[in-house]
Structure formats: structure tokens, C-alpha cells
C-alpha positions as a Markdown table, in Angstrom:
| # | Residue | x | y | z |
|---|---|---|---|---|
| 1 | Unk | 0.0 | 0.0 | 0.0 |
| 2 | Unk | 1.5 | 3.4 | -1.3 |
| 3 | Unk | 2.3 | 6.0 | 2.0 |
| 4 | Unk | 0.0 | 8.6 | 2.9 |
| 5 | Unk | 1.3 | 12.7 | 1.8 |
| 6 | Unk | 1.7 | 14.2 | 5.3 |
| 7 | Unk | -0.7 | 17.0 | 6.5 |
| 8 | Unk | 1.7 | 17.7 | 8.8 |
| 9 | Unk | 6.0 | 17.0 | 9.0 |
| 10 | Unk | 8.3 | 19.0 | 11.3 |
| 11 | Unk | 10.2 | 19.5 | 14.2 |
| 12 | Unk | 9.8 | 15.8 | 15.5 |
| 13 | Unk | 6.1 | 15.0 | 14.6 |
| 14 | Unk | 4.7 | 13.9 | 11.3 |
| 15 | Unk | 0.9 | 14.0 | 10.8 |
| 16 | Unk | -1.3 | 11.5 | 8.4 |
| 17 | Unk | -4.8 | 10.8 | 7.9 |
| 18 | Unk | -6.5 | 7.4 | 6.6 |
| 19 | Unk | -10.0 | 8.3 | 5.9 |
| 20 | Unk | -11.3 | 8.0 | 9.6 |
| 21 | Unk | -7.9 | 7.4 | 11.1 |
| 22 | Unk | -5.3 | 10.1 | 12.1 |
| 23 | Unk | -1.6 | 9.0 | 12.9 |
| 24 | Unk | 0.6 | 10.7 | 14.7 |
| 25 | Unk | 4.0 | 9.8 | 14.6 |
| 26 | Unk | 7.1 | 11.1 | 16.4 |
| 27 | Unk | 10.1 | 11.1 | 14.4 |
| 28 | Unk | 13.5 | 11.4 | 15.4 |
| 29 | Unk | 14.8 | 8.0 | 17.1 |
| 30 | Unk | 18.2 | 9.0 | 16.8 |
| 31 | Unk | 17.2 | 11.2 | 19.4 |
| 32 | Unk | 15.0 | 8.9 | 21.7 |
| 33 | Unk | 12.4 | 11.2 | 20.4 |
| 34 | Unk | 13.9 | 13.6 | 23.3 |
| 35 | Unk | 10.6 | 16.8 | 23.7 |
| 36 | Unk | 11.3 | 20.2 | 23.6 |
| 37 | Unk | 8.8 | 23.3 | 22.8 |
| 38 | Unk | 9.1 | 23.3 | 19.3 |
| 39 | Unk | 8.1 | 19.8 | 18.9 |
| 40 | Unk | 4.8 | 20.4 | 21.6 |
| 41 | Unk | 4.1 | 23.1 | 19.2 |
| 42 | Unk | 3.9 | 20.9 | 16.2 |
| 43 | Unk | 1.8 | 18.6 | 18.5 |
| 44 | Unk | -0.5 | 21.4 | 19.1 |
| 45 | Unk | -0.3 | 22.0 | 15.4 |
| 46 | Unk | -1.0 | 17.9 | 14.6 |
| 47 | Unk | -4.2 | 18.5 | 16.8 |
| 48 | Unk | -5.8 | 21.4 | 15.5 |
| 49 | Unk | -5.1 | 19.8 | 11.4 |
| 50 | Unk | -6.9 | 16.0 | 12.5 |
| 51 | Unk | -9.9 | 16.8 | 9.9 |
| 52 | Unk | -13.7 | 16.4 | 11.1 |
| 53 | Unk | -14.0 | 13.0 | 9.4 |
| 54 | Unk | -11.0 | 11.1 | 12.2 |
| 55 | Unk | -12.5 | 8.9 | 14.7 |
| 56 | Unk | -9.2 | 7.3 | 16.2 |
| 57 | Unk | -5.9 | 8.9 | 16.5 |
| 58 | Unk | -3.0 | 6.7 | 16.9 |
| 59 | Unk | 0.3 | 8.3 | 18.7 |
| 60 | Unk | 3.1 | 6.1 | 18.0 |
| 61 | Unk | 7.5 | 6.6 | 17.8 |
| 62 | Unk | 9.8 | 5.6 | 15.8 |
| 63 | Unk | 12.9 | 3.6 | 17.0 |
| 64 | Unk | 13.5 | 1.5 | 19.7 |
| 65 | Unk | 12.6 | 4.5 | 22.6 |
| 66 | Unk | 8.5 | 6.2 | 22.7 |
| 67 | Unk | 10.2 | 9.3 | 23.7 |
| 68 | Unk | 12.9 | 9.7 | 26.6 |
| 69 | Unk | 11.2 | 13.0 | 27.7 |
| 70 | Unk | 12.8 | 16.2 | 27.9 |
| 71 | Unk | 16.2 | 17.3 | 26.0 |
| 72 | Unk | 18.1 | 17.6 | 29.1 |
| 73 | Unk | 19.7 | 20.9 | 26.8 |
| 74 | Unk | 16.6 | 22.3 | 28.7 |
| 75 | Unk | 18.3 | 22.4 | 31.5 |
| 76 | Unk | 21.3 | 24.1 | 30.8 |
| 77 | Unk | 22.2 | 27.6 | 31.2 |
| 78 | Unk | 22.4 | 28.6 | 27.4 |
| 79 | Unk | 19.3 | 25.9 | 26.8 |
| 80 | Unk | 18.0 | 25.2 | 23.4 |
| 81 | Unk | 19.0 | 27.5 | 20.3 |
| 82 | Unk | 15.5 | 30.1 | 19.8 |
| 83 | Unk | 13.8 | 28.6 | 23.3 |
| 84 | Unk | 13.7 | 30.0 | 26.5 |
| 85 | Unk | 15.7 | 27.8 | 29.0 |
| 86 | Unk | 14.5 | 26.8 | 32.7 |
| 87 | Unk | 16.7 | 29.9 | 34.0 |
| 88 | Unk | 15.0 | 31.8 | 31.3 |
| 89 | Unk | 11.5 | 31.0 | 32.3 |
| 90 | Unk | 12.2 | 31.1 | 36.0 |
| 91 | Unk | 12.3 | 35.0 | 35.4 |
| 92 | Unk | 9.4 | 35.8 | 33.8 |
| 93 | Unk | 6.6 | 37.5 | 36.3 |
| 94 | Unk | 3.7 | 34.5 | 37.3 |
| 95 | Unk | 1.4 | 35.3 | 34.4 |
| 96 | Unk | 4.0 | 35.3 | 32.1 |
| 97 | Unk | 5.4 | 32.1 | 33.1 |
| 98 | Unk | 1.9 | 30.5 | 33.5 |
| 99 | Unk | 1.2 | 31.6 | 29.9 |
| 100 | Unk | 4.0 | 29.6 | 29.3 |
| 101 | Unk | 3.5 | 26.1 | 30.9 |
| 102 | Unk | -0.3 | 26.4 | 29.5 |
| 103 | Unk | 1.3 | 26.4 | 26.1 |
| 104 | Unk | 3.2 | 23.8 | 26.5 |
| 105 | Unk | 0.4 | 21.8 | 28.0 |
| 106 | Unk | -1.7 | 22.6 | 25.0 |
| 107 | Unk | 0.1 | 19.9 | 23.1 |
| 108 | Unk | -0.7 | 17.1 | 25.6 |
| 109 | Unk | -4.6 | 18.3 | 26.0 |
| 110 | Unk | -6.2 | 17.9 | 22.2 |
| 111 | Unk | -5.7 | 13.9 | 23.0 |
| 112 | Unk | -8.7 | 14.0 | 24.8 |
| 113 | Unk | -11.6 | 15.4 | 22.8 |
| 114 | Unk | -14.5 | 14.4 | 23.0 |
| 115 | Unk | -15.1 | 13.5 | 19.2 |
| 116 | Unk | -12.1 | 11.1 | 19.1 |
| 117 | Unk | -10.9 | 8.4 | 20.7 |
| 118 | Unk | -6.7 | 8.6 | 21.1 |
| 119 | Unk | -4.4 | 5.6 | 21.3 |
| 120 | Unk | -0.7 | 5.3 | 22.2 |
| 121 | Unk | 1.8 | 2.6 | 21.1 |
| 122 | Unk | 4.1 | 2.7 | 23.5 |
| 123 | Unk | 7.4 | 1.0 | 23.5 |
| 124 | Unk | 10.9 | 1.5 | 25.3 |
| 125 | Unk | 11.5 | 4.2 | 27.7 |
| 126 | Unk | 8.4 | 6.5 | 28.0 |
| 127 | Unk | 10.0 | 8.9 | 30.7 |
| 128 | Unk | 8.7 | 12.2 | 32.3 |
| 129 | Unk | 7.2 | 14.2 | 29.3 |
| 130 | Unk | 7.3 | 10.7 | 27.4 |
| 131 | Unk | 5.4 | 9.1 | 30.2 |
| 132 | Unk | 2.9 | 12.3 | 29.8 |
| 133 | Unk | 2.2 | 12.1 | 26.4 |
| 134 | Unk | 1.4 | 8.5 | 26.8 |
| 135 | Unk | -1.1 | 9.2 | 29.4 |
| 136 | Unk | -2.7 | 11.8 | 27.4 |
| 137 | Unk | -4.0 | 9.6 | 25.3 |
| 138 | Unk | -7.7 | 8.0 | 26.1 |
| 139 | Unk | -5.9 | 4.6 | 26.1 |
| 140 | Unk | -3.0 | 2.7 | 25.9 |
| 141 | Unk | -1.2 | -0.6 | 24.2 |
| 142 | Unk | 2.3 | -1.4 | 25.4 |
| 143 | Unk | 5.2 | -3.3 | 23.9 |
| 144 | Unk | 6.4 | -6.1 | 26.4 |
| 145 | Unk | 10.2 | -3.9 | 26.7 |
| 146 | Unk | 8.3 | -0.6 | 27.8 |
| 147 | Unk | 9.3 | 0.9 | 30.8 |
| 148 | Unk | 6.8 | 4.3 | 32.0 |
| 149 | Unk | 9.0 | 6.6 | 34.4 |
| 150 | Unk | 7.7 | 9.7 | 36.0 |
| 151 | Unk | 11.5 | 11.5 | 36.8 |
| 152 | Unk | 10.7 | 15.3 | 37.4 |
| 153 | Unk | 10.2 | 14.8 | 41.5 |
| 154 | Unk | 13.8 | 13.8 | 41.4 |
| 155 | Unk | 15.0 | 16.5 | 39.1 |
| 156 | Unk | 13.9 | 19.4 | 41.5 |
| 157 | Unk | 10.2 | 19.5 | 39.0 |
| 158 | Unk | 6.7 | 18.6 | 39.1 |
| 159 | Unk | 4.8 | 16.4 | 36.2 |
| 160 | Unk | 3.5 | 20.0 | 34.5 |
| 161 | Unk | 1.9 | 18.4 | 31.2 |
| 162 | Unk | -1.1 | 17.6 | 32.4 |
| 163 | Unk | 0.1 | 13.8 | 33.6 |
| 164 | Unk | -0.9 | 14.2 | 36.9 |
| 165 | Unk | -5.1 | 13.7 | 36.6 |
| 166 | Unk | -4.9 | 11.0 | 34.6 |
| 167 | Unk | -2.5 | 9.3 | 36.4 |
| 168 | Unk | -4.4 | 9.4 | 39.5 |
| 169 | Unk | -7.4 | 8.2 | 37.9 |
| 170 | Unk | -6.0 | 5.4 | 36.4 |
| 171 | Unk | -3.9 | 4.0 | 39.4 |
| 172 | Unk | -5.3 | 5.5 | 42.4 |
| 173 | Unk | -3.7 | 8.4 | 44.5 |
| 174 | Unk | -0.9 | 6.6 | 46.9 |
| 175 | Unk | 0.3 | 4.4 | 43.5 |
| 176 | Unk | 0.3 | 7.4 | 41.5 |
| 177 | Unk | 2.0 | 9.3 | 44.5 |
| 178 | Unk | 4.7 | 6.6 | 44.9 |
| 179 | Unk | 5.2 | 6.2 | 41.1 |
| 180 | Unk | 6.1 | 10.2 | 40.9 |
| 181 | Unk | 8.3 | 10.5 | 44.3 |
| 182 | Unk | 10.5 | 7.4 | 43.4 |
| 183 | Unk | 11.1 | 8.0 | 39.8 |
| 184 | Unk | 11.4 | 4.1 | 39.4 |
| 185 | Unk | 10.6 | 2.6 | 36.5 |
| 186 | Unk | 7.1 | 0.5 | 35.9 |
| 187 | Unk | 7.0 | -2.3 | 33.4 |
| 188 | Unk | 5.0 | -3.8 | 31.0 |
| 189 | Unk | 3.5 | -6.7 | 33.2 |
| 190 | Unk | 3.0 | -4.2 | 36.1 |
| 191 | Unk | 1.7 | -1.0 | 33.6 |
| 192 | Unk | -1.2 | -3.7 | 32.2 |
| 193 | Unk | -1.7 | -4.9 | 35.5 |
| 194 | Unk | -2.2 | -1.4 | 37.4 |
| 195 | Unk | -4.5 | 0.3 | 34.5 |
| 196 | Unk | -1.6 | 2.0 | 33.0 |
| 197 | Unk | -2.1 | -0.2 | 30.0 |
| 198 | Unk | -4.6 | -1.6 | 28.2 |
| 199 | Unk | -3.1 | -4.2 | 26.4 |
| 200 | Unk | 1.1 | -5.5 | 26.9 |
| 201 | Unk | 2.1 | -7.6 | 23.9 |
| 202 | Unk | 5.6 | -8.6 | 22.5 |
| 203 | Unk | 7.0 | -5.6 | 20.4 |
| 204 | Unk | 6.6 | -7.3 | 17.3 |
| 205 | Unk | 2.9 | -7.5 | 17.8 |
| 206 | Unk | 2.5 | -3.6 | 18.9 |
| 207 | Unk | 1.3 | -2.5 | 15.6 |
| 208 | Unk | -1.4 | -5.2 | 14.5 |
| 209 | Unk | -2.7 | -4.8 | 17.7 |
| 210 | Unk | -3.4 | -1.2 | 17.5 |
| 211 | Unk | -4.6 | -1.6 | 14.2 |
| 212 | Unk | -6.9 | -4.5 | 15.5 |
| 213 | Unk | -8.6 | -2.0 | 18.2 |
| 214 | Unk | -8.7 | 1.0 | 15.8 |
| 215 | Unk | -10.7 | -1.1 | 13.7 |
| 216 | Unk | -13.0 | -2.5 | 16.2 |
| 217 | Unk | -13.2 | 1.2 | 17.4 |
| 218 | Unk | -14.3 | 2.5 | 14.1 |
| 219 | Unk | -16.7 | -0.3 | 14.2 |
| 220 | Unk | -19.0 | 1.0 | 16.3 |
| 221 | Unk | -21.6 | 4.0 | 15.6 |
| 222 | Unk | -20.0 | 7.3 | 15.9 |
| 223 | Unk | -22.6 | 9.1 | 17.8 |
| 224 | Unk | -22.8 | 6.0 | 20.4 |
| 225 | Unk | -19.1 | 6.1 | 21.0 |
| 226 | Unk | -19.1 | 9.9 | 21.2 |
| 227 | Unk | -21.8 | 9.7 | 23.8 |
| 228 | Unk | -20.3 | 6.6 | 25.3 |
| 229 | Unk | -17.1 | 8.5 | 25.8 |
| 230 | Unk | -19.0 | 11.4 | 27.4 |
| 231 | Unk | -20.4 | 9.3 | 29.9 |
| 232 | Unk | -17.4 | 7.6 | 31.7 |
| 233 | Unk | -15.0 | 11.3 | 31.4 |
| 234 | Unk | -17.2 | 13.1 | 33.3 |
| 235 | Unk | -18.5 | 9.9 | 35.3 |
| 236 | Unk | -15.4 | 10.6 | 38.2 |
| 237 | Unk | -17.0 | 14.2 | 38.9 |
| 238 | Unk | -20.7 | 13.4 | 39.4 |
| 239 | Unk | -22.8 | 11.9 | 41.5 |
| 240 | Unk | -24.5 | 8.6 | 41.3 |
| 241 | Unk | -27.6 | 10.3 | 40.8 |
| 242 | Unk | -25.9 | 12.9 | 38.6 |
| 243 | Unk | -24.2 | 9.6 | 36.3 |
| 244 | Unk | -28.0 | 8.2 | 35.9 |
| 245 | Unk | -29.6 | 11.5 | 34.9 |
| 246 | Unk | -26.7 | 11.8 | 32.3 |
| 247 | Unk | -27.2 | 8.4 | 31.5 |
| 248 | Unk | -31.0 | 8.7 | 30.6 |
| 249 | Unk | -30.5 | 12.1 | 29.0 |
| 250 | Unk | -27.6 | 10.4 | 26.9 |
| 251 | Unk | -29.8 | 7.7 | 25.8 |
| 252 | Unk | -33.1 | 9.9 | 25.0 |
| 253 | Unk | -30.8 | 11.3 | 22.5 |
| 254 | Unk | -29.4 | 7.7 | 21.0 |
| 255 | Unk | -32.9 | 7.1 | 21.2 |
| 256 | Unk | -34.5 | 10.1 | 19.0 |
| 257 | Unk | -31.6 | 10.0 | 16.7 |
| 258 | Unk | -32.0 | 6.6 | 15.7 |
| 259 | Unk | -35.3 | 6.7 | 15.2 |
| 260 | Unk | -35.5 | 9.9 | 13.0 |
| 261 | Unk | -37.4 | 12.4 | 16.0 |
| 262 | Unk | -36.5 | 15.4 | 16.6 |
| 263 | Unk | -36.1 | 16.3 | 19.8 |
């Protein structure tokens, strides 16, 4: 089957659609697919050019490595050639600086909208901003060598791109707590176990099985999964009484939609 022409191919992140299925890749596995603002803006930019029409977007990374977080250049005085370094930032006045982090953050929030559903194929080291990215995604399908590290605490930092709710929800506060304050490193067998991953198959199954549950996701009607998806996001911050009257408000909608009523 002949490539797909990139929408999108720069600064680490290359962009292409397949009728109702988006794929983002990173791109620089000499590099460990190392993050640093340019490449969250080309995220940001990957996000707002998935067309109407996508129902799945697939994050994947070439090489051996997801993405071994931050270019530690970051961190240096002099920092990255045309970016603001950590000494740099730590200057600016609070709503300057918070304009800042939010911008970054913009690339790890698109992942979640409510009209797709995201996947990440994740395999090697996903570490700090690597591990975030992963998370950022609705769900998640491991390779068997994978190992998810959360190393800001022990760099002096906090996890700032928007890892830290997700995280919690999926493994519960003193896990997520311990994972983040430790640094150490949590594996495939553990990741699947905890709720970190969905699936953990041997790397040379990664792909086929994301195309296997992009398919099946694709399967189903878009309205129900868009509805469906509503539901359980916003299930954590209502009531029980609140998750039934969405429930049945949800389902008048299925309901009339299906069978040609307007509402």
C-alpha cells in the first residue's frame, strides 16, 4: 500500500490521515524522540489539522525509545537555540510564566476530545514528558520492553503536562503518588496490570494490535461512541444520581436520533 502525503512533518512530529484514522508519529529516534517546545508546538499543530471526518488517533515513535522525555539541553544555562531555557523561564513575572507552561500543555490536551478516541503505542522508555504524552492519550497498548518513568520529583520538578489527573485516575492516588516521588521505572507486566495499559504484547505485535482495536473502534456507531465517551470522562466528577440522569438524558438522545425524532 502506497504512503499517505503528510498534513503535517516537522520539528519531530509527522501527521497523516486514513479516511477515519489520524496518525501521529514522532520522528527522530536518533534522538530517543527527546521533547522540547518546538516539537509540543507541532503537536499542538498535529491536533488542530486531525480533519472532522477522524474517529481514532493513533500516537506512536519511531525507534526502539517512545520518547525519553525532555532534551536535558533544557536544562542548561544557554538551553535550546531560539527557546527560553528553565533559567529563562524562571524569570518571567507568574502570568507570564503560566502563559507559558499552558502552552506547553496545549500539546498534551487535544488527545482527549470528546469526538475522538486517542491511542498510544508505546514501547521502550516513556520517561517524564514521554510518560505524559502517553497518558494523554484515552488509552494505551504497550510493547512487552516498555518501561513508564515519571523522573521530574527527582530532578527538582513537578509532572507539569497535564500527567498528573490522569494518572491518578488510572492508578489511584498513593500508587500514583509513589510512582512520581520514586522515579522508578514501571514495566509492562505491572503497567497492564495497574491500568496503565490496556493491552502488553511482545514488540513485534505492537502495531497489529493497535490496528486490531482501531478497527474495532471504528466499528461502532460514531454518535454511540461519542456519547459513550462522554459518559465515563465526566462519570469521576458526578454523583451517582448525577451519572444516571446523564445516563438517561444520553440515551433519550441515542434514542430520538435513531429513530429519525427530533427532539
Amino acid at each position: 500500500m502506497a504512503s499517505l502525503e503528510p498534513l503535517l512533518d516537522k520539528d519531530g512530529v509527522r501527521l497523516t490521515v486514513d479516511d477515519a484514522i489520524a496518525t501521529v508519529t514522532l520522528t527522530n529516534p536518533a534522538k530517543r524522540n527527546v521533547q522540547s517546545p518546538a516539537l509540543w508546538r507541532a503537536l499542538t499543530e498535529a491536533g488542530r489539522s486531525v480533519p472532522g471526518s477522524v474517529r481514532v488517533v493513533v500516537l506512536r515513535a519511531e525507534g526502539k525509545s517512545f520518547s525519553a522525555g525532555l532534551n536535558r539541553q533544557m536544562f542548561t544555562p544557554e538551553g535550546i537555540e531560539g527557546e527560553p531555557s528553565f533559567i529563562d523561564l524562571a524569570r518571567r513575572d507568574d502570568a507570564e510564566l503560566d502563559s507559558t507552561i499552558a502552552e506547553y500543555q496545549e500539546a498534551f490536551a487535544w488527545w482527549r476530545r470528546s469526538d475522538i478516541v486517542s491511542i498510544a503505542a508505546v514501547q521502550g522508555h516513556a520517561v517524564g514528558a514521554g510518560f505524559q504524552l502517553a497518558l494523554a492519550c484515552d488509552l494505551r497498548v504497550v510493547a512487552d520492553d516498555v518501561q513508564f518513568a515519571m523522573l521530574e520529583t527527582s530532578l527538582g520538578l513537578v509532572p507539569d503536562l497535564t500527567g498528573t489527573h490522569p494518572l491518578v485516575s488510572l492508578v489511584g492516588y498513593a500508587r500514583a503518588l509513589e510512582i512520581c516521588l520514586t522515579g522508578r521505572f514501571v514495566q509492562a507486566d505491572e503497567a497492564q496490570r495497574i491500568g496503565l495499559a490496556n493491552l502488553a504484547v511482545p514488540g513485534d505485535q505492537l502495531d497489529d494490535t493497535v490496528r486490531d482495536l482501531t478497527a474495532a473502534l471504528v466499528a461502532a456507531p460514531r454518535a454511540a461512541v461519542i456519547e459513550t465517551k462522554a459518559l465515563l470522562s465526566g462519570a469521576s466528577g458526578r454523583s451517582y444520581d448525577e451519572q444516571r440522569a446523564a445516563e438517561r438524558a444520553a440515551q433519550a438522545r441515542r434514542l430520538r436520533d435513531l429513530a429519525g425524532v427530533g427532539e
